[in-house]
ROBADREN-58096 format. One record per atom (N, C-alpha, C): residue number from 1; residue in one letter; chain; atom name; x, y, z. Coordinates in steps of 0.02 Angstrom, whole numbers, plus 50000, padded with zeros to 5 digits. Layout:
N
<nr = NUM | rest = A | kette = A | atom = CA | px = X | py = Y | pz = Z>
...
% end
This chain:
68
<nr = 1 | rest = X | kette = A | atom = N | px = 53272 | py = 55159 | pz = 56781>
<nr = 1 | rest = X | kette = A | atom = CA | px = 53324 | py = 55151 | pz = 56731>
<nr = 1 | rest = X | kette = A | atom = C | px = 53367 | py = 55214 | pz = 56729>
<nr = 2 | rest = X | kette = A | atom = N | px = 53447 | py = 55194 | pz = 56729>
<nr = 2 | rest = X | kette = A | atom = CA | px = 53474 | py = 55252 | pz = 56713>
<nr = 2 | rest = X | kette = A | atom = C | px = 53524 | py = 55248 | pz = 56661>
<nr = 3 | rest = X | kette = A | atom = N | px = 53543 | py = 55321 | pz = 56633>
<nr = 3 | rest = X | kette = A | atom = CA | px = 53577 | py = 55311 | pz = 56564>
<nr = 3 | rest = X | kette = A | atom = C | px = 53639 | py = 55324 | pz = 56564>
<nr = 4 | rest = X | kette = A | atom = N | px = 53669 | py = 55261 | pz = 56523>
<nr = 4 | rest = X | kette = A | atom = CA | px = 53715 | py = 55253 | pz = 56533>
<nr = 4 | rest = X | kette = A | atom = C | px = 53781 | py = 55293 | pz = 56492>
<nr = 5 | rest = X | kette = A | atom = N | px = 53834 | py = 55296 | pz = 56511>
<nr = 5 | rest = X | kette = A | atom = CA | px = 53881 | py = 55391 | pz = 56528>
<nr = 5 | rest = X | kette = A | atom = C | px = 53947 | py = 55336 | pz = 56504>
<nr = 6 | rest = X | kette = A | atom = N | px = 53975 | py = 55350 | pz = 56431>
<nr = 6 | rest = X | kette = A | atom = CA | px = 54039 | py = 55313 | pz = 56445>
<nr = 6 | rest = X | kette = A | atom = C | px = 54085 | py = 55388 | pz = 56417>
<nr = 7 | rest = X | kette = A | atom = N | px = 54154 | py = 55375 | pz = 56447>
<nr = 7 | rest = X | kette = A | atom = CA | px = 54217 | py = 55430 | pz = 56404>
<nr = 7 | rest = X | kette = A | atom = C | px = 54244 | py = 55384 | pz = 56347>
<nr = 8 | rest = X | kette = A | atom = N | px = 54272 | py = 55426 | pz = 56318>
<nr = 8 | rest = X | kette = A | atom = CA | px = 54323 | py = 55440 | pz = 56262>
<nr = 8 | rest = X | kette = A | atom = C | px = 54376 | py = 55437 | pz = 56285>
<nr = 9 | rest = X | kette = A | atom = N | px = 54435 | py = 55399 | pz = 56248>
<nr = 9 | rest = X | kette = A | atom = CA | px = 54497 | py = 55406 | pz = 56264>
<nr = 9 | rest = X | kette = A | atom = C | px = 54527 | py = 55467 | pz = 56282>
<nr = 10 | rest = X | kette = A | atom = N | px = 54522 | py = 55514 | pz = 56209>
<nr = 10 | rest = X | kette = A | atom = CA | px = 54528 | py = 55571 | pz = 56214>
<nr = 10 | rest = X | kette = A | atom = C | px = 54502 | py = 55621 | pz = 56273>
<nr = 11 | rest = X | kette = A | atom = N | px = 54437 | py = 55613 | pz = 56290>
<nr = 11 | rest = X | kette = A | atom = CA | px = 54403 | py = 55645 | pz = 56334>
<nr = 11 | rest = X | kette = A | atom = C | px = 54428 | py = 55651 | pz = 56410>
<nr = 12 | rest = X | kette = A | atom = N | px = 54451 | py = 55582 | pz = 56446>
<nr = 12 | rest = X | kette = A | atom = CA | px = 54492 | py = 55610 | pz = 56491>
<nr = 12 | rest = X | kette = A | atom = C | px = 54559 | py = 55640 | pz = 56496>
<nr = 13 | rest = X | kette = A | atom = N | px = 54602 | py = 55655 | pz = 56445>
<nr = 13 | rest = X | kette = A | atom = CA | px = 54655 | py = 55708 | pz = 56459>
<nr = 13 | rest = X | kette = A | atom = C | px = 54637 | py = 55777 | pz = 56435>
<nr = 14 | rest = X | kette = A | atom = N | px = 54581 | py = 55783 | pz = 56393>
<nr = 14 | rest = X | kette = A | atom = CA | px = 54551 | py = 55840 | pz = 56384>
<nr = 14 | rest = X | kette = A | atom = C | px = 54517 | py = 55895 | pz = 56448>
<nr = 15 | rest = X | kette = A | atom = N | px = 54467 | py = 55839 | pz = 56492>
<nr = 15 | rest = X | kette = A | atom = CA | px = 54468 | py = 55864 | pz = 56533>
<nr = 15 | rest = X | kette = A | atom = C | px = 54517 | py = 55857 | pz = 56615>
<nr = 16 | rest = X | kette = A | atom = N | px = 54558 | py = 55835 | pz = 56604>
<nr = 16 | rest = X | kette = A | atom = CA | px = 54607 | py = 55835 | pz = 56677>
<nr = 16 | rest = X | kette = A | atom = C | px = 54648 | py = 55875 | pz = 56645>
<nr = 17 | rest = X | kette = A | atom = N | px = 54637 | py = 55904 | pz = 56602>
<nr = 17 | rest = X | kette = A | atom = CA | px = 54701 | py = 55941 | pz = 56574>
<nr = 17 | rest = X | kette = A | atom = C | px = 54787 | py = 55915 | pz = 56563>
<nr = 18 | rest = X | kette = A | atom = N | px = 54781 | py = 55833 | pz = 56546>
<nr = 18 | rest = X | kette = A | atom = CA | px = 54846 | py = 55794 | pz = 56524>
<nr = 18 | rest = X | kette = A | atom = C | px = 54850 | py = 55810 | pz = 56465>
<nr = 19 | rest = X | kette = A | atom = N | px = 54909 | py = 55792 | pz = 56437>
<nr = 19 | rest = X | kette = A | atom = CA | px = 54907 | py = 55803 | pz = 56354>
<nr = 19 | rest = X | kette = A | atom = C | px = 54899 | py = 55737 | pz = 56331>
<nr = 20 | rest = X | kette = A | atom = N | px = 54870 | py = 55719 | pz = 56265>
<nr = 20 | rest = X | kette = A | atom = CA | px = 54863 | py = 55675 | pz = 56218>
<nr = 20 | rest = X | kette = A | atom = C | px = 54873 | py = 55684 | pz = 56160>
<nr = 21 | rest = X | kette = A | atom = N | px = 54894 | py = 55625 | pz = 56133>
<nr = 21 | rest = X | kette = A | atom = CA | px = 54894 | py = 55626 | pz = 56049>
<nr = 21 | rest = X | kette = A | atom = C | px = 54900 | py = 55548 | pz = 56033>
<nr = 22 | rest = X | kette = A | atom = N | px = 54860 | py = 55540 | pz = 55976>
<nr = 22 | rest = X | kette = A | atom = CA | px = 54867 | py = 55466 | pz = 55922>
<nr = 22 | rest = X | kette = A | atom = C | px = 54899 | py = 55459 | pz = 55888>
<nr = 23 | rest = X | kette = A | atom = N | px = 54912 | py = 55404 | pz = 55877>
<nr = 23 | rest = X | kette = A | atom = CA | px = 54957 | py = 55386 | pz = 55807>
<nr = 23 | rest = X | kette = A | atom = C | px = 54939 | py = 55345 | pz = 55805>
<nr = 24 | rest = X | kette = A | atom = N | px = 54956 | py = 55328 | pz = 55723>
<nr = 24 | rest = X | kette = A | atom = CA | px = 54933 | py = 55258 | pz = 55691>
<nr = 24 | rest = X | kette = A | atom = C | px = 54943 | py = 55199 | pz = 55727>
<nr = 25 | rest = X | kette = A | atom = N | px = 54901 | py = 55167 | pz = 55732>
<nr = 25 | rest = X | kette = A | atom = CA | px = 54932 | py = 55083 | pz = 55747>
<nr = 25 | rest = X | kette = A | atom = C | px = 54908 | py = 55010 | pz = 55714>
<nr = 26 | rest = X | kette = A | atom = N | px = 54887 | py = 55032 | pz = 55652>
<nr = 26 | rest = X | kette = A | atom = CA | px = 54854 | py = 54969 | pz = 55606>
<nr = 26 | rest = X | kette = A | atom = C | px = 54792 | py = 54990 | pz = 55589>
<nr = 27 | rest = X | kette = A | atom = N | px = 54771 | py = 54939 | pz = 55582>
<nr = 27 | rest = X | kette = A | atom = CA | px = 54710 | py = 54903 | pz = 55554>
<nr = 27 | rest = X | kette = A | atom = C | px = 54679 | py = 54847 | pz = 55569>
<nr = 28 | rest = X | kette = A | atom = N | px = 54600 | py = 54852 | pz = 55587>
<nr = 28 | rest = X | kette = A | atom = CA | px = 54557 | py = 54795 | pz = 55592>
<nr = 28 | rest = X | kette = A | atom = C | px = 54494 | py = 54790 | pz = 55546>
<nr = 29 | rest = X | kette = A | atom = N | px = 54518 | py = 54728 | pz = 55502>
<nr = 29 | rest = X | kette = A | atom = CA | px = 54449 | py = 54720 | pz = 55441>
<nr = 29 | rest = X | kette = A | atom = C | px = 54474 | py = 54794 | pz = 55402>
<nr = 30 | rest = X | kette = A | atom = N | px = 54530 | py = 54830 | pz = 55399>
<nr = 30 | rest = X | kette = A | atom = CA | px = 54524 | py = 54872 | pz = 55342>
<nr = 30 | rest = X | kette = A | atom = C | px = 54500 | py = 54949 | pz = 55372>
<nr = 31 | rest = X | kette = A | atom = N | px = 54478 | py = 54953 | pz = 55426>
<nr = 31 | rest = X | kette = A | atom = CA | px = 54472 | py = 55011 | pz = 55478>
<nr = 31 | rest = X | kette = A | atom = C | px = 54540 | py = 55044 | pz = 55522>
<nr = 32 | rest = X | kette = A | atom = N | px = 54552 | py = 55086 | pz = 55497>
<nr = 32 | rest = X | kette = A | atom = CA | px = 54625 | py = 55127 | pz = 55545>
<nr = 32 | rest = X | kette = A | atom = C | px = 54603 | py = 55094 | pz = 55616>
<nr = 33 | rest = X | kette = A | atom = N | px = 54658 | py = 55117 | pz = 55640>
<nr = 33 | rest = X | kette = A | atom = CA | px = 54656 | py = 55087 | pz = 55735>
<nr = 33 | rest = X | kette = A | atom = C | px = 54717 | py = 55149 | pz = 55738>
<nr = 34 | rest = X | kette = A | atom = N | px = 54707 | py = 55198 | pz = 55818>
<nr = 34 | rest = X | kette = A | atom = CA | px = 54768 | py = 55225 | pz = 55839>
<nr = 34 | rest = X | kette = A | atom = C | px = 54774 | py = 55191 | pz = 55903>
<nr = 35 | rest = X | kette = A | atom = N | px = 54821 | py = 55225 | pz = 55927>
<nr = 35 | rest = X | kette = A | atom = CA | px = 54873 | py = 55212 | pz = 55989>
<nr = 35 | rest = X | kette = A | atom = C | px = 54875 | py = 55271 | pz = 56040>
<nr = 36 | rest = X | kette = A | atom = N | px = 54812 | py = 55283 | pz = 56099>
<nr = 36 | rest = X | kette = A | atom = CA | px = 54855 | py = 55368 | pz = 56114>
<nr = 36 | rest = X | kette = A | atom = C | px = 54892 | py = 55372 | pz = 56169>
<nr = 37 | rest = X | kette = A | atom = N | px = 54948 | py = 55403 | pz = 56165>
<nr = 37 | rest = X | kette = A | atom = CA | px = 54993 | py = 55404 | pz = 56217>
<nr = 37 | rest = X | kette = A | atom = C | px = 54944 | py = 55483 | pz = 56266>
<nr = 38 | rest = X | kette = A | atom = N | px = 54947 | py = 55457 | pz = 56314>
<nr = 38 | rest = X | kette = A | atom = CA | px = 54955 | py = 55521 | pz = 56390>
<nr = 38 | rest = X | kette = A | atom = C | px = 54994 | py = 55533 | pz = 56421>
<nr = 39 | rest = X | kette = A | atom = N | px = 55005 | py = 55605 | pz = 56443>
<nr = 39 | rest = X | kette = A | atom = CA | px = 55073 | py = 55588 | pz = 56484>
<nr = 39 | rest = X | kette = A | atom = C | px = 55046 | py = 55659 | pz = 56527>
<nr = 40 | rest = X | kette = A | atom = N | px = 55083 | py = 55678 | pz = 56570>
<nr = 40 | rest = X | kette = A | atom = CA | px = 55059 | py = 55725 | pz = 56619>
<nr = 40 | rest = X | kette = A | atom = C | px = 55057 | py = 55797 | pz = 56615>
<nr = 41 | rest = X | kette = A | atom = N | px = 55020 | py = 55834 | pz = 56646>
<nr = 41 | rest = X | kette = A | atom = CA | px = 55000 | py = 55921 | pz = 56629>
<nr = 41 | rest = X | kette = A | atom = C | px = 55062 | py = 55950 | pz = 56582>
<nr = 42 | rest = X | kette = A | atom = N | px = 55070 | py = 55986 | pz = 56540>
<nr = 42 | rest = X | kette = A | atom = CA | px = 55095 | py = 56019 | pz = 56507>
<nr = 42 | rest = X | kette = A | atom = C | px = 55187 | py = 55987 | pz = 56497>
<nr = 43 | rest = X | kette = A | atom = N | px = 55180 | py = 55942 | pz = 56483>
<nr = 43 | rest = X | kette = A | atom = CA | px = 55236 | py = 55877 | pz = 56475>
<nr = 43 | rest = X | kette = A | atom = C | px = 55221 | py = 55880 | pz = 56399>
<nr = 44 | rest = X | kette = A | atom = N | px = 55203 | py = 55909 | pz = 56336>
<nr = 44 | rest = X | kette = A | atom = CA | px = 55216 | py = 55899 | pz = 56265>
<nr = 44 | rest = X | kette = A | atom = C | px = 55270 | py = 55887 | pz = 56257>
<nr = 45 | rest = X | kette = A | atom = N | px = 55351 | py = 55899 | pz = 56284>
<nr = 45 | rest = X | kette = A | atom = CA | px = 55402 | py = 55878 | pz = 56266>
<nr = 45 | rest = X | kette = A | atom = C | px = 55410 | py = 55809 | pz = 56254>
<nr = 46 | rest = X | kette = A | atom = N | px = 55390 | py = 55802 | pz = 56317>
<nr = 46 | rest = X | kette = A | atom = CA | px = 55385 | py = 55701 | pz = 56301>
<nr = 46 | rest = X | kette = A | atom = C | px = 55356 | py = 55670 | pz = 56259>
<nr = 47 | rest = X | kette = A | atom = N | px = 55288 | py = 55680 | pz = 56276>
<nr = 47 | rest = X | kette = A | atom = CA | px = 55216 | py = 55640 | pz = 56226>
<nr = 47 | rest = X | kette = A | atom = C | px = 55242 | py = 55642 | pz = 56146>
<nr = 48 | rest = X | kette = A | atom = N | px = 55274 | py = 55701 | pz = 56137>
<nr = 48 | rest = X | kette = A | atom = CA | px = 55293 | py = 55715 | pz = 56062>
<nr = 48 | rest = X | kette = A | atom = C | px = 55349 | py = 55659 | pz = 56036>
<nr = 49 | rest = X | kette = A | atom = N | px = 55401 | py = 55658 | pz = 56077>
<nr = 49 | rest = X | kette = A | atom = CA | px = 55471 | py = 55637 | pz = 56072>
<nr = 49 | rest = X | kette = A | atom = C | px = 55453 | py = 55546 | pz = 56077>
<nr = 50 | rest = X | kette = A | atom = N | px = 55396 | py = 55522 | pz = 56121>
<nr = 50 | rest = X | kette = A | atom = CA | px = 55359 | py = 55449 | pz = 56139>
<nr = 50 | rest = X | kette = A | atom = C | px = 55326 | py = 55428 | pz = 56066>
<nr = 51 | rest = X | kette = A | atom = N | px = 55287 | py = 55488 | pz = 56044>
<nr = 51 | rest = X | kette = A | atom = CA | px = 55244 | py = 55480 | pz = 55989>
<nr = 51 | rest = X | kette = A | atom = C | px = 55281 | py = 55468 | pz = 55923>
<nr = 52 | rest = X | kette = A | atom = N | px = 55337 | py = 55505 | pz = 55925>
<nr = 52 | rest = X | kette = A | atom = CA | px = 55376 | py = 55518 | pz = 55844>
<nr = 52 | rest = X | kette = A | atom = C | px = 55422 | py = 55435 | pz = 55836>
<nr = 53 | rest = X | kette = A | atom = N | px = 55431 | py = 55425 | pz = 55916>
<nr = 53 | rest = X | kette = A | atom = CA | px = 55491 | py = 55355 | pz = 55906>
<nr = 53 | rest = X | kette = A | atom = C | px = 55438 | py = 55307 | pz = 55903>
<nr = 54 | rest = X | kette = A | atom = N | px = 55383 | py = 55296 | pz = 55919>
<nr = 54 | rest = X | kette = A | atom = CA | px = 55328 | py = 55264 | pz = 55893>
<nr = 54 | rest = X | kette = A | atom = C | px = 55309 | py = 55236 | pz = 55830>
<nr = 55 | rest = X | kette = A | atom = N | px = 55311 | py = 55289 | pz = 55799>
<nr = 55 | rest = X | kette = A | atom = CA | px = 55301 | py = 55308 | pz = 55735>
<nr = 55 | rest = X | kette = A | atom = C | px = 55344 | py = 55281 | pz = 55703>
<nr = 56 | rest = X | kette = A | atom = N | px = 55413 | py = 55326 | pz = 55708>
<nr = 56 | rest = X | kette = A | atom = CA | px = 55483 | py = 55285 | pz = 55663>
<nr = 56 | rest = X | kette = A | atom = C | px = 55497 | py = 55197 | pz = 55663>
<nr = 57 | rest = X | kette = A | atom = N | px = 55495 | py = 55167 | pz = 55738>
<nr = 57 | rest = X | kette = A | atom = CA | px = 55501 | py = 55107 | pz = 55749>
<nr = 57 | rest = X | kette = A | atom = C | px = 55437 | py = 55040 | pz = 55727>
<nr = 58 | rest = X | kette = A | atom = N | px = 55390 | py = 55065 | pz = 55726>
<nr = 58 | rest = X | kette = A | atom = CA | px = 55339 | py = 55039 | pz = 55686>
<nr = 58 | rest = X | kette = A | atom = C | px = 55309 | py = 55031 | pz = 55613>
<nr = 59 | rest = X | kette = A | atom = N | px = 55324 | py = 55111 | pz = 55607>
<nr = 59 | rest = X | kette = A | atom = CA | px = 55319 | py = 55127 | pz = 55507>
<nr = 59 | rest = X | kette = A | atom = C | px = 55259 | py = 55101 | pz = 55491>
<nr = 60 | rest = X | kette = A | atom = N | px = 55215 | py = 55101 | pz = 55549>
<nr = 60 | rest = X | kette = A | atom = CA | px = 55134 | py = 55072 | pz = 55524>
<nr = 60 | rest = X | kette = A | atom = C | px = 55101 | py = 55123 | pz = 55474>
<nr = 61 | rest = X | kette = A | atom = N | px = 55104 | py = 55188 | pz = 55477>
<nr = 61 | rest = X | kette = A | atom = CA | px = 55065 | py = 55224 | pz = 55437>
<nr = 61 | rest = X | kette = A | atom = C | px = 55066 | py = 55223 | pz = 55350>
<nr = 62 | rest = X | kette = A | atom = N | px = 55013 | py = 55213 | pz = 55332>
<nr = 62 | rest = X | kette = A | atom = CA | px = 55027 | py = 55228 | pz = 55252>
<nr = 62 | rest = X | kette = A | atom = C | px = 55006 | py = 55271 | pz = 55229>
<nr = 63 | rest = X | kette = A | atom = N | px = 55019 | py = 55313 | pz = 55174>
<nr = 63 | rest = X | kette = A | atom = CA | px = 54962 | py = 55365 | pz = 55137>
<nr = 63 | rest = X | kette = A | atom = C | px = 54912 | py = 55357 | pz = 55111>
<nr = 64 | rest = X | kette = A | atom = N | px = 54851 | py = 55396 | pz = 55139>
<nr = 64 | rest = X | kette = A | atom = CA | px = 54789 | py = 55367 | pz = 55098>
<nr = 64 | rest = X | kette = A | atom = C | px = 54783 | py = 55383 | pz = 55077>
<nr = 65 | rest = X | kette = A | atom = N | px = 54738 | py = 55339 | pz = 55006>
<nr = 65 | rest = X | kette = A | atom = CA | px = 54716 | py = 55335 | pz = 54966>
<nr = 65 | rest = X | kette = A | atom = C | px = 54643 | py = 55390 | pz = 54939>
<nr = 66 | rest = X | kette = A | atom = N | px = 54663 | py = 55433 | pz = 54900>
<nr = 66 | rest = X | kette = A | atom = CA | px = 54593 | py = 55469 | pz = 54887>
<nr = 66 | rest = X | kette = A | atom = C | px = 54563 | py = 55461 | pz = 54834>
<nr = 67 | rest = X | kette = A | atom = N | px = 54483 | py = 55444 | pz = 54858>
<nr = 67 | rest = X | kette = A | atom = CA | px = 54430 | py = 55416 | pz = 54789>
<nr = 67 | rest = X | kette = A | atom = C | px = 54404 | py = 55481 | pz = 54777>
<nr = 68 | rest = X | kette = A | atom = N | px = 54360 | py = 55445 | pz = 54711>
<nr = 68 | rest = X | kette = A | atom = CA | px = 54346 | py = 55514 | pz = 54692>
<nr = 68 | rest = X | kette = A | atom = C | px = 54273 | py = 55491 | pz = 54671>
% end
């Protein structure tokens, strides 16, 4: 038997050294869901500029709510 090895979204641009980032993209049953864009070695200009029109054109995010 051998054990089984999965990645993270995050985890492969972490290590290939791509950039990443999430943004909101809903909800399932009441659980956040993101979206992550990758884009290539030291390219933040883009991923940022992909991520923000994302953001604006969707308007999925809301403010949460804090219990107490």
């Amino acid at each position: 038997t051998g054990e089984k090895w999965t990645m993270k979204n995050s985890q492969i641009p972490a290590i290939s050294g791509y950039c990443n980032i999430s943004v909101p993209m809903g909800y399932i049953d009441g659980f956040p869901i993101g979206l992550s864009f990758i884009s290539k070695h030291l390219d933040e200009k883009t991923i940022l500029r992909l991520a923000y029109a994302y953001e604006q054109l969707t308007n999925i995010r809301t403010r949460p709510e804090i219990y107490s």
